[in-house]
FIGU-354661 format. One record per residue (C-alpha): x, y, z. Coordinates in pm, whole numbers. Example, Ala and Ser with C-alpha at 12.3 -4.5 7.8 and 13.67 -1.06 7.14 Angstrom:
// FIGU-354661
<r c1="1230" c2="-450" c3="780"/>
<r c1="1367" c2="-106" c3="714"/>
END
This chain:
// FIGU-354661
<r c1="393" c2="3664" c3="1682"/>
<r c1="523" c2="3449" c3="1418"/>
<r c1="500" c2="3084" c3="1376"/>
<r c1="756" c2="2860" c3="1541"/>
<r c1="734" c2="2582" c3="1258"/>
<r c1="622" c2="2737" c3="856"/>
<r c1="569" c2="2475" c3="599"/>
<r c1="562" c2="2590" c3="234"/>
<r c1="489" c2="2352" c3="-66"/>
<r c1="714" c2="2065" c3="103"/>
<r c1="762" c2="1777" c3="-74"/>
<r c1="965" c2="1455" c3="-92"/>
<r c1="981" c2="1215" c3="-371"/>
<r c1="1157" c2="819" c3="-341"/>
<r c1="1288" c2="644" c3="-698"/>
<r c1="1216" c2="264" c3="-633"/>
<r c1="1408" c2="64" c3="-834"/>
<r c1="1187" c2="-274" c3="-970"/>
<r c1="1484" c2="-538" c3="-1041"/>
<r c1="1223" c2="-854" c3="-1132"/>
<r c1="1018" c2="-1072" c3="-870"/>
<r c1="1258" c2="-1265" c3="-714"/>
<r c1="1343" c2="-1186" c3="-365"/>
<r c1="1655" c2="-1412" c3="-249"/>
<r c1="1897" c2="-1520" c3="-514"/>
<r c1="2195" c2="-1752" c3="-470"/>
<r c1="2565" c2="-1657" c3="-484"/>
<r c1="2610" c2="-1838" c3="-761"/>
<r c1="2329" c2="-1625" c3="-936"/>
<r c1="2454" c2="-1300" c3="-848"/>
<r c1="2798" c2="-1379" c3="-977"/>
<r c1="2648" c2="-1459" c3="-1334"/>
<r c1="2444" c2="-1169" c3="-1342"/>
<r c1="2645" c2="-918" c3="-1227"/>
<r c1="2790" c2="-816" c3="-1551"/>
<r c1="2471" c2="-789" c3="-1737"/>
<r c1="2344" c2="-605" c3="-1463"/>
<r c1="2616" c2="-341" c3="-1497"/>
<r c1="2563" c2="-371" c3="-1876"/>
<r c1="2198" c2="-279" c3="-1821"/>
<r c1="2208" c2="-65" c3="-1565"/>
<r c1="2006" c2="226" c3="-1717"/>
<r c1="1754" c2="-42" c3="-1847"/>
<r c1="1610" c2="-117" c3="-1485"/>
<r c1="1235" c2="-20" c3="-1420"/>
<r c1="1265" c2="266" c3="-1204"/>
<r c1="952" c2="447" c3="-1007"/>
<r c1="911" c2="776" c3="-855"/>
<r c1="697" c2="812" c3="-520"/>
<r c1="609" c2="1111" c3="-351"/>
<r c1="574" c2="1009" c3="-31"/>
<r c1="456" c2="1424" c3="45"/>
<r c1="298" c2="1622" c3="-203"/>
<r c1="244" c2="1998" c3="-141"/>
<r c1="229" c2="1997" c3="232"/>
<r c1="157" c2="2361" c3="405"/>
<r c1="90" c2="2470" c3="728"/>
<r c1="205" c2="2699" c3="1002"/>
<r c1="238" c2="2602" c3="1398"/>
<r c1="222" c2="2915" c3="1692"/>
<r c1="455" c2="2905" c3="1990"/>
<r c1="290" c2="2641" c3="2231"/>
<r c1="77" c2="2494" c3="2021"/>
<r c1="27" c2="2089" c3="2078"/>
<r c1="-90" c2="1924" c3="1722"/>
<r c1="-155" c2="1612" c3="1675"/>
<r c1="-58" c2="1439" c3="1294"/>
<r c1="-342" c2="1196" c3="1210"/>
<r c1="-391" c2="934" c3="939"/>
<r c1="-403" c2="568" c3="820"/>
<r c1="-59" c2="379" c3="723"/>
<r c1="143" c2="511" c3="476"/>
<r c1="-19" c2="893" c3="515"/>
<r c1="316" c2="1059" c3="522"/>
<r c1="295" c2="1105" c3="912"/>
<r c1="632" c2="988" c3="950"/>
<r c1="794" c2="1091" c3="655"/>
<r c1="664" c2="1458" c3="732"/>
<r c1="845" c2="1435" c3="1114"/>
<r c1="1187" c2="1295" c3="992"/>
<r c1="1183" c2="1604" c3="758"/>
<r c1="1101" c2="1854" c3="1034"/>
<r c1="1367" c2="1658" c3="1224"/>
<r c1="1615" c2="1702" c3="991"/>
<r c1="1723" c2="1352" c3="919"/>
<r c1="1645" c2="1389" c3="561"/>
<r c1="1593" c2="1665" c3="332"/>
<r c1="1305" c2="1803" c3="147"/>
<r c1="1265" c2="1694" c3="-258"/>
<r c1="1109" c2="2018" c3="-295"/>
<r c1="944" c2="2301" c3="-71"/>
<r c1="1066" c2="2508" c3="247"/>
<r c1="1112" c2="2453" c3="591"/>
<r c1="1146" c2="2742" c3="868"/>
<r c1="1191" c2="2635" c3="1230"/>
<r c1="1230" c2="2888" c3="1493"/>
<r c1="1350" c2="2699" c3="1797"/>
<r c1="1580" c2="2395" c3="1963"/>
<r c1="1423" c2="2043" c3="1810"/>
<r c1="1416" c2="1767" c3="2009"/>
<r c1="1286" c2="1413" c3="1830"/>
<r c1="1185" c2="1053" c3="1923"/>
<r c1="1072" c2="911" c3="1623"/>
<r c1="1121" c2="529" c3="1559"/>
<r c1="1357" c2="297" c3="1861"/>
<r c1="1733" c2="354" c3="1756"/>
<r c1="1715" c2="736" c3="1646"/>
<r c1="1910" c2="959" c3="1847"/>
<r c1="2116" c2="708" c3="2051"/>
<r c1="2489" c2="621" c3="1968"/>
<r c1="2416" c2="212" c3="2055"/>
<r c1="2776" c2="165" c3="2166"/>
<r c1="2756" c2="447" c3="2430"/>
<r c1="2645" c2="416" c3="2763"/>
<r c1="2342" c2="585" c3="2894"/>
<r c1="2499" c2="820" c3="3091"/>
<r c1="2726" c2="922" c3="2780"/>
<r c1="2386" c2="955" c3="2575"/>
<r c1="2274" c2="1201" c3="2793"/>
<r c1="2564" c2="1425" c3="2760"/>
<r c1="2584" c2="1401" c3="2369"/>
<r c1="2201" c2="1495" c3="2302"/>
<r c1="2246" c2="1739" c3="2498"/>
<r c1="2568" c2="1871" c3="2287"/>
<r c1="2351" c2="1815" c3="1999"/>
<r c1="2075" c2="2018" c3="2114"/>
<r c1="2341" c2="2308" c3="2199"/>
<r c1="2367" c2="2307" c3="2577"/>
<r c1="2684" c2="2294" c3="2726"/>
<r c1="2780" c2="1987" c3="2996"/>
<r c1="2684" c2="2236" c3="3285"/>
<r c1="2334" c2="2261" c3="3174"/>
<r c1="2265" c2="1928" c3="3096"/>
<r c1="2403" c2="1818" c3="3454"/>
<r c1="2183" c2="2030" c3="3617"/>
<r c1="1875" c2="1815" c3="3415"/>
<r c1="2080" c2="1504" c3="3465"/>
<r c1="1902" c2="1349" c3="3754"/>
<r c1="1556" c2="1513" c3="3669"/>
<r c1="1620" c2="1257" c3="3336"/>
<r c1="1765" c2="950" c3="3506"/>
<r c1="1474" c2="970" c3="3810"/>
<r c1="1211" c2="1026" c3="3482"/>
<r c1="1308" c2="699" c3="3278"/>
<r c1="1374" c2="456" c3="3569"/>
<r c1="1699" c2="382" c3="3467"/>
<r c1="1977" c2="467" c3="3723"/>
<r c1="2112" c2="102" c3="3750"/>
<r c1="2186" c2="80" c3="3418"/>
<r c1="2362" c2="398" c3="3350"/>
<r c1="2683" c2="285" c3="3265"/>
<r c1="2580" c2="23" c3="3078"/>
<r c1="2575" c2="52" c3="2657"/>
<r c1="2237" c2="149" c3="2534"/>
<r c1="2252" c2="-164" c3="2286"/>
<r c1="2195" c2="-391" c3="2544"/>
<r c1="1891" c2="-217" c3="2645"/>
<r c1="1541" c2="-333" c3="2599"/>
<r c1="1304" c2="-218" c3="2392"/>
<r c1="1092" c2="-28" c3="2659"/>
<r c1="1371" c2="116" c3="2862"/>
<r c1="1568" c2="263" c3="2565"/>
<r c1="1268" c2="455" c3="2478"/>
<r c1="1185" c2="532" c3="2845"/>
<r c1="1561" c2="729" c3="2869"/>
<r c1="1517" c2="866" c3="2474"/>
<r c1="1175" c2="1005" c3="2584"/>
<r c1="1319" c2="1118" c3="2911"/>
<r c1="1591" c2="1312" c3="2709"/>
<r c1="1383" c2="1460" c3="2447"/>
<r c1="1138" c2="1611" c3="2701"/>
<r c1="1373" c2="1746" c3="2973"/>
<r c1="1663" c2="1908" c3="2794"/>
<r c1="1396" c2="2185" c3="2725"/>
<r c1="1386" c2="2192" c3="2351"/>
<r c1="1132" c2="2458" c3="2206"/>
<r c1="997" c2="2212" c3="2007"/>
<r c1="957" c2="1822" c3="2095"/>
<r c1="846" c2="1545" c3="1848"/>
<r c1="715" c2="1258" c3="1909"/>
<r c1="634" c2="987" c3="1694"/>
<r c1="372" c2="616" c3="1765"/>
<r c1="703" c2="500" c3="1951"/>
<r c1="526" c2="549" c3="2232"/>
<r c1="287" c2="247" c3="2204"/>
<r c1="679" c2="56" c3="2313"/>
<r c1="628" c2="140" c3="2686"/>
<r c1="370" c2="20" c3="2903"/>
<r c1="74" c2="192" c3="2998"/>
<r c1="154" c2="376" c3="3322"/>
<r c1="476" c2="511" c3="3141"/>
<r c1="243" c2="617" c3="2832"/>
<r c1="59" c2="825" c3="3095"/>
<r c1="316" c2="969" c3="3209"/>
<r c1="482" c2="1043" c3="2928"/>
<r c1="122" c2="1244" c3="2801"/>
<r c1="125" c2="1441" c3="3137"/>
<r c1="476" c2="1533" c3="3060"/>
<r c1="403" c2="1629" c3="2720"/>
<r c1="150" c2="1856" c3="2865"/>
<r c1="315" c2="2002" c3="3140"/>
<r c1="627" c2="2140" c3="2873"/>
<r c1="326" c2="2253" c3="2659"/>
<r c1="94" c2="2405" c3="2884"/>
<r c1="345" c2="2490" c3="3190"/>
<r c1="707" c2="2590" c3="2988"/>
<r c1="508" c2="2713" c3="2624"/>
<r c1="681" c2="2480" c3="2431"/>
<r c1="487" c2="2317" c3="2077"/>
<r c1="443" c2="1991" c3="2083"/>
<r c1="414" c2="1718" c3="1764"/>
<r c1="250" c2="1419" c3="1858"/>
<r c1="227" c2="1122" c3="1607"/>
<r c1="-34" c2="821" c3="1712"/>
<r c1="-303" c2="589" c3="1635"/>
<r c1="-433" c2="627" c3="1966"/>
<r c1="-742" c2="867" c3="1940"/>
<r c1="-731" c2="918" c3="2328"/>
<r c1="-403" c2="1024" c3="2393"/>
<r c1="-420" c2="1282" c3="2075"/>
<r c1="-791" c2="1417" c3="2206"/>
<r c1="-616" c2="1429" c3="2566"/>
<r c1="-271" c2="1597" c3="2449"/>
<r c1="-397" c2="1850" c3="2186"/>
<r c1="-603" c2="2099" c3="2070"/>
<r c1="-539" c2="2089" c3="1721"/>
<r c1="-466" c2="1829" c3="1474"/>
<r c1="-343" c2="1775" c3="1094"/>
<r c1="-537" c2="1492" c3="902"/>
<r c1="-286" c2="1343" c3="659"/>
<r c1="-379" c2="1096" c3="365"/>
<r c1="-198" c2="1016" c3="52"/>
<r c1="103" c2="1273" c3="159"/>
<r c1="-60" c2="1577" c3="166"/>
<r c1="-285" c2="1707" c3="448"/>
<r c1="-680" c2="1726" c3="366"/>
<r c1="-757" c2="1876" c3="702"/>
<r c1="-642" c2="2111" c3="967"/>
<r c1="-862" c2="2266" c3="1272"/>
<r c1="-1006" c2="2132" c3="1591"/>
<r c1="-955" c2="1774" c3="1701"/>
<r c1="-1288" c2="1675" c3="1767"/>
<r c1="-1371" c2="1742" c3="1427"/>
<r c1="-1079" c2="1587" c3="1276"/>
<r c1="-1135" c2="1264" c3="1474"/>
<r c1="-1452" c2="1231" c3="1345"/>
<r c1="-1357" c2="1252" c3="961"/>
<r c1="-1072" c2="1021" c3="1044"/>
<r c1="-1325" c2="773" c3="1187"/>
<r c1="-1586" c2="787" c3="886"/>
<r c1="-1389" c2="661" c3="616"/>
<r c1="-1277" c2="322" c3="431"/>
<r c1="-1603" c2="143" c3="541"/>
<r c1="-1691" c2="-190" c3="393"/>
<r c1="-1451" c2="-395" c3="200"/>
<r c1="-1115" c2="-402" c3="128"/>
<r c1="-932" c2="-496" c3="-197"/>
<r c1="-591" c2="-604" c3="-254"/>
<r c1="-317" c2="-591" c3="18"/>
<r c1="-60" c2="-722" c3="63"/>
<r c1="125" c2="-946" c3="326"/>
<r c1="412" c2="-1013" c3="217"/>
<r c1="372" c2="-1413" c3="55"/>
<r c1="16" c2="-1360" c3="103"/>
<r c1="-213" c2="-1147" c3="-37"/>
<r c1="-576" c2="-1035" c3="66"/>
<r c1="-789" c2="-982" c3="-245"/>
<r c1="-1105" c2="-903" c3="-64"/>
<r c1="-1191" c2="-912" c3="288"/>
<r c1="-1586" c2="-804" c3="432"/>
<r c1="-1821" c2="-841" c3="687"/>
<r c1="-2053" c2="-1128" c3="638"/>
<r c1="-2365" c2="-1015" c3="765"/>
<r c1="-2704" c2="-837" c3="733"/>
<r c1="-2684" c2="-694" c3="1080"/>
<r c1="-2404" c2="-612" c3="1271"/>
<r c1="-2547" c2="-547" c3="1612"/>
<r c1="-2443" c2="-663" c3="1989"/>
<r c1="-2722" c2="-950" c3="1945"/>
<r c1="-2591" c2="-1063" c3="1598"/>
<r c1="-2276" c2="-1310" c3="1502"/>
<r c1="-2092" c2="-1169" c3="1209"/>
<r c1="-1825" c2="-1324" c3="999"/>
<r c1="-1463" c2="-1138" c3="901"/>
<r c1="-1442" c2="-1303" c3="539"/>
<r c1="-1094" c2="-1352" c3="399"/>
<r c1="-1011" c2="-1426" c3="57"/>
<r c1="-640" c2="-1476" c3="-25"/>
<r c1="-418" c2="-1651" c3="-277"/>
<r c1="-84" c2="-1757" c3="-143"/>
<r c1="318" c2="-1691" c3="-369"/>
<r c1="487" c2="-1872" c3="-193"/>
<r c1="491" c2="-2246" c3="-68"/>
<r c1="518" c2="-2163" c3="316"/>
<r c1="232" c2="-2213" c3="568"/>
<r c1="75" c2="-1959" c3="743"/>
<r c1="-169" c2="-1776" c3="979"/>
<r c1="-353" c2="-1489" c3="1068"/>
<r c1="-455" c2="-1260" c3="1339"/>
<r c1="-725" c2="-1043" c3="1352"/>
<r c1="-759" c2="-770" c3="1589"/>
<r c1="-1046" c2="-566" c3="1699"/>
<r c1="-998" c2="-176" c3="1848"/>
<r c1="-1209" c2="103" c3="1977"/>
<r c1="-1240" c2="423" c3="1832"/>
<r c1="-949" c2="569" c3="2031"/>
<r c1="-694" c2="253" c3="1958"/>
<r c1="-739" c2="38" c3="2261"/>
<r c1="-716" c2="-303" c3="2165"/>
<r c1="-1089" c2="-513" c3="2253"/>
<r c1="-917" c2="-843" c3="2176"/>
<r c1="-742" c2="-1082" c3="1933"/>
<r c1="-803" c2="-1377" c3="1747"/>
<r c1="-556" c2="-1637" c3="1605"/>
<r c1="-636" c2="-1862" c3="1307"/>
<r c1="-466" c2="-2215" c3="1288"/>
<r c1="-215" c2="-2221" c3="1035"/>
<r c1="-346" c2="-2265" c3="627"/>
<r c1="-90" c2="-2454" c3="366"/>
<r c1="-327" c2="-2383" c3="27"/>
<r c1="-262" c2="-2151" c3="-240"/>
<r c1="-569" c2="-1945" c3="-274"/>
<r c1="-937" c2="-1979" c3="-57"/>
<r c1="-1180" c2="-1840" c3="161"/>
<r c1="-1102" c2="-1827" c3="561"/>
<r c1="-1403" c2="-1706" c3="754"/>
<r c1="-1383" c2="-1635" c3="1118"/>
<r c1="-1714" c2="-1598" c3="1298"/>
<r c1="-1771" c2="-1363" c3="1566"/>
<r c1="-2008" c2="-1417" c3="1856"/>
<r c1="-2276" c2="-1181" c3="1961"/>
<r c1="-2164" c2="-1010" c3="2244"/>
<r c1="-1817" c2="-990" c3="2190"/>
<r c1="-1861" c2="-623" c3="2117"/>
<r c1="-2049" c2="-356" c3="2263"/>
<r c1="-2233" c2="-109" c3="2017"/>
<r c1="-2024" c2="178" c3="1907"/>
<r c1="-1710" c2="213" c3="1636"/>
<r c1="-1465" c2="-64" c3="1610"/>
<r c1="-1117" c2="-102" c3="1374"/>
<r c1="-969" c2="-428" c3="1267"/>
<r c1="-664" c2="-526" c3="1223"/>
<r c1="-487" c2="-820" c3="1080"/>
<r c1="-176" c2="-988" c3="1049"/>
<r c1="-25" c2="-1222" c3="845"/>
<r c1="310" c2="-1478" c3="989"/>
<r c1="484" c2="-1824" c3="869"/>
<r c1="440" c2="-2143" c3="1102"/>
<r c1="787" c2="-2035" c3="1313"/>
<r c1="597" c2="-1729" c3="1325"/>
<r c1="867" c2="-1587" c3="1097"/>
<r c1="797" c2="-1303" c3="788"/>
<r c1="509" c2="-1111" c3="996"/>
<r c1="329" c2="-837" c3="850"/>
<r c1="82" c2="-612" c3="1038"/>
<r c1="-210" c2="-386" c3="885"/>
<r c1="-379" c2="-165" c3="1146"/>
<r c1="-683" c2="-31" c3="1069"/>
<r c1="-767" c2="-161" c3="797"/>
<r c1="-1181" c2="-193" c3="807"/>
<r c1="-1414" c2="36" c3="1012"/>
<r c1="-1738" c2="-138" c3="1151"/>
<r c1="-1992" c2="-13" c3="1357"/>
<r c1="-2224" c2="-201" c3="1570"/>
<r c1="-2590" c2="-149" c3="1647"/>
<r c1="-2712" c2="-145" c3="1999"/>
<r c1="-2960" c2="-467" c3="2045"/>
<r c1="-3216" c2="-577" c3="2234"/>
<r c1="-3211" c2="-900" c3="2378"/>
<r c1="-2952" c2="-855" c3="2654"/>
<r c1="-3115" c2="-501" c3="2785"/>
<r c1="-3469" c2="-660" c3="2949"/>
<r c1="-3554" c2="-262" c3="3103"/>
<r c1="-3248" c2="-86" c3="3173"/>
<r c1="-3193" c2="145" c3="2832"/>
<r c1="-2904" c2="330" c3="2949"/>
<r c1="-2513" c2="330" c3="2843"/>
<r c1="-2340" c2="-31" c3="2872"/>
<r c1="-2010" c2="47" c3="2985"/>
<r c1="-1721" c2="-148" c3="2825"/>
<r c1="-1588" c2="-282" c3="2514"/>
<r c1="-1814" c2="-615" c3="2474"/>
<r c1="-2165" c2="-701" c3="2604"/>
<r c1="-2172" c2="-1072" c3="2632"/>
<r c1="-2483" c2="-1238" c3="2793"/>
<r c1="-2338" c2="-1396" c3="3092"/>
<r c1="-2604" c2="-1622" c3="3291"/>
<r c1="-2712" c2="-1551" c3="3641"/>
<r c1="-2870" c2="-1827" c3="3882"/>
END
């Protein structure tokens, strides 16, 4: 049998163009510029970024893989390519099958159409004619939860129900090969659930291969059986997803240097602490320097191993230019196990916000104090030592 999806030596380079520090200029600026900048056009700093470098791998008939990796990986990148909305720098692509993609809100969707008109043209797209995709019609319409709103144009949709019908598309007009990208994490849970059962039933029920994108650990170990670990644009693993998950999970311990949020940047950011156990407070240590005059904030997230978020916590808002913000966590406030944090960066009206997920892996000791004789699993994602009378 020969693979449905053959990936030899792909690659795919970016030139980013470096035209001084300044982000916003006047009018006034740009008009007095201008012809110097045409002058010295071939002057301007110019970078090249390969966003994939020598990507190869082949993907059987019914296979469901799961593409793994921190930010800025090449996850992405590597799906728009096997989507065909851009085009390798370098390398080969061989696809033998119908592709059907949801990769990031607004892909796919003309926004001045109407749902109902949406449905008929990715279905053109995909190559069925207007008889097949009627028969699917109200298979899709039942599946997104959007009959009401039918006739009404997809830009005024929201967020969650534009992916609900895009998902509902890609999945039922029985491509041979369905992508999906994190755009999932837009819908609520119950319709992230279902949209994992439905990914499975087309996999396990029709034979069609599946390519699922996420930072949730769960939904990948539930979906698939095999998984690509990206990093850096190129992929440093391939095999079994329980094995994969764990190499994913050991790395970029301890501190982080340098990164950036925007106006603010993070030079170093640890754990404060010689413990970090359930009967221990810890502090999250930030040290940032500020370029630009605005006020901000931050907030700091804590996940599990599989992407469920434990909880949040929101600094007050800082106006100096460089310093040390600690935030201090209380014992308790995590069971033992494997956490991620996050963090996020925003200006007082909450403008300019910048996310980093997954940024610094910790891992928390069981303790003592709160088990008296019981030395079995806590369940849950804290252990706080709530008083009894």
């Amino acid at each position: 049998m020969k693979p449905i999806i053959s990936v030899e030596g792909l690659g795919k380079s970016y030139t980013i163009r470096h035209e001084g520090q300044t982000r916003y200029k006047s009018l006034r600026e740009e008009i007095f510029k201008l012809p110097k900048r045409l002058l010295c056009r071939g002057a301007q700093s110019q970078e090249e970024f390969w966003a994939l470098k020598d990507v190869n791998f082949d993907i059987m008939p019914g296979d469901r893989v799961g593409i793994i990796g921190r930010n800025g990986a090449g996850k992405s990148t590597l799906l728009k390519l096997l989507s065909r909305i851009t085009e390798p720098t370098k390398g080969r692509i061989t696809m033998r099958g119908r592709v059907a993609s949801l990769l990031e809100v607004g892909t796919g969707f003309h926004a001045e159409l109407t749902g109902r008109e949406n449905i008929y043209l990715n279905g053109a797209i995909l190559g069925m004619t207007r008889a097949e995709v009627r028969r699917k019609f109200d298979e899709i319409v039942d599946f997104a939860g959007v009959e009401k709103f039918l006739d009404t144009p997809v830009k005024r949709y929201s967020s969650g129900m534009y992916v609900r019908l895009a998902f509902a598309v890609a999945a039922n007009l029985e491509p041979e090969i369905l992508i999906v990208d994190e755009v999932l994490a837009v819908g609520d849970a119950e319709f992230q659930k279902k949209c994992l059962g439905k990914m499975e039933e087309v996999s396990k029920g029709q034979g069609r291969t599946v390519l699922f994108v996420s930072h949730n650990m769960a939904a990948v170990q539930q979906l698939c059986g095999r998984a690509l670990l990206m990093k850096e644009g190129t992929v440093v693993a391939d095999g079994a997803v329980p094995s994969l998950l764990q190499m994913y999970l050991q790395k970029e311990d301890g501190v982080r240097k340098e990164l950036s949020f925007g106006f603010i940047i993070i030079e170093r950011m640890f754990i404060d602490s010689k413990k970090l156990s359930v009967d221990e407070d810890f502090e999250v240590v930030l040290e940032y320097r500020r370029k630009s005059g605005k006020e901000f904030g931050f907030c700091l997230e804590f996940s599990d191993m599989f992407g469920n978020s434990c909880f949040i916590t929101i600094s007050p808002f800082y106006d100096k230019n460089s310093g040390v913000i600690k935030c201090k966590i209380k014992s308790g406030m995590l069971n033992n196990g494997v956490f991620w944090l996050g963090l996020s960066s925003y200006g007082r009206d909450f403008s300019d916000t910048m996310t980093h997920k997954n940024i610094m892996r910790i891992e928390i000791a069981d303790g003592v104090r709160c088990r008296e004789q019981y030395w079995g699993t806590y369940a849950g994602l804290s252990r706080p030592a709530i008083e009894w009378t």
